[in-house]
N, C-alpha and C positions, 0 to 999 in steps of 0.2 A: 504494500500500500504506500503508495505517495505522501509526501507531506499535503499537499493540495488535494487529496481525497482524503485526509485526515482531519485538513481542516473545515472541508466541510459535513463532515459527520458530524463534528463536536458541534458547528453552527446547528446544524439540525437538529442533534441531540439535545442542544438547549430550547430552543424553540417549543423541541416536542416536551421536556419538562413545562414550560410556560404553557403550553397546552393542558397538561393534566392539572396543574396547580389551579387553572380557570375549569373546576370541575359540571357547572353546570350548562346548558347550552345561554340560558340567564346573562349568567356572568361572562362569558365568551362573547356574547354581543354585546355587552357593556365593555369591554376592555379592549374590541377590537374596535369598537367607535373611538372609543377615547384616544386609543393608538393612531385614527384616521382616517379609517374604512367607512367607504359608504353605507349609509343604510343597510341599501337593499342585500349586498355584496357582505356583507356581516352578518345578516340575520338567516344566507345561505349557507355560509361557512360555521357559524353556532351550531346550526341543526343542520347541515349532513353527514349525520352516520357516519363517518369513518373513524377510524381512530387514529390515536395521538400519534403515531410514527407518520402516517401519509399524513395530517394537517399542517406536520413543521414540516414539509418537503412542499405544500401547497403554495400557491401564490399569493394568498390570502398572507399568508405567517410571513412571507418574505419581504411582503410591501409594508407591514407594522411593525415586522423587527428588522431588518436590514442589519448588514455585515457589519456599518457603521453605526447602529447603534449598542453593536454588540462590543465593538472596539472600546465605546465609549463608556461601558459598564467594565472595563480593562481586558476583555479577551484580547488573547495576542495571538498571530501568524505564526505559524508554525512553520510555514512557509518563509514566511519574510524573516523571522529568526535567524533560519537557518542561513539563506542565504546571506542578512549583515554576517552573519558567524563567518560562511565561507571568503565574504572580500575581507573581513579583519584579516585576516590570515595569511 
């Protein structure tokens, strides 16, 4: 596995926690509004049936969490680590 398919496991892995922690479909359209999501495109994503591993891979989860806001709560590249590691060197 790649650093860049590592890194986005972990992005999706969190996401899909952010998904189960929003347990009810309620609460999933309340946090995905507040996150930015349209109405109508929120209260689809709340209540369709799927589960937390396919919704953090959704496009829904990717437009309210973005990579950059995931930077922004400290995750780091594992990718881009490596790579500063490899030009220090």
């Amino acid at each position: 596995m790649s650093f860049e398919e590592l890194d986005q496991w972990v992005r999706r892995k969190l996401r899909c926690i952010l998904w189960r922690q929003w347990k009810r479909p309620r609460t999933r359209l309340q946090k995905l509004r507040r996150l930015g999501l349209e109405e109508a495109r929120a209260a689809t994503s709340a209540h369709n049936g799927h589960g937390p591993w396919w919704n953090a891979g959704a496009s829904h989860m990717n437009a309210v969490v973005p990579t950059g806001m995931l930077r922004g709560w400290g995750l780091i590249s594992l990718l881009d680590e490596h790579r500063r590691l490899q030009c220090a060197s």
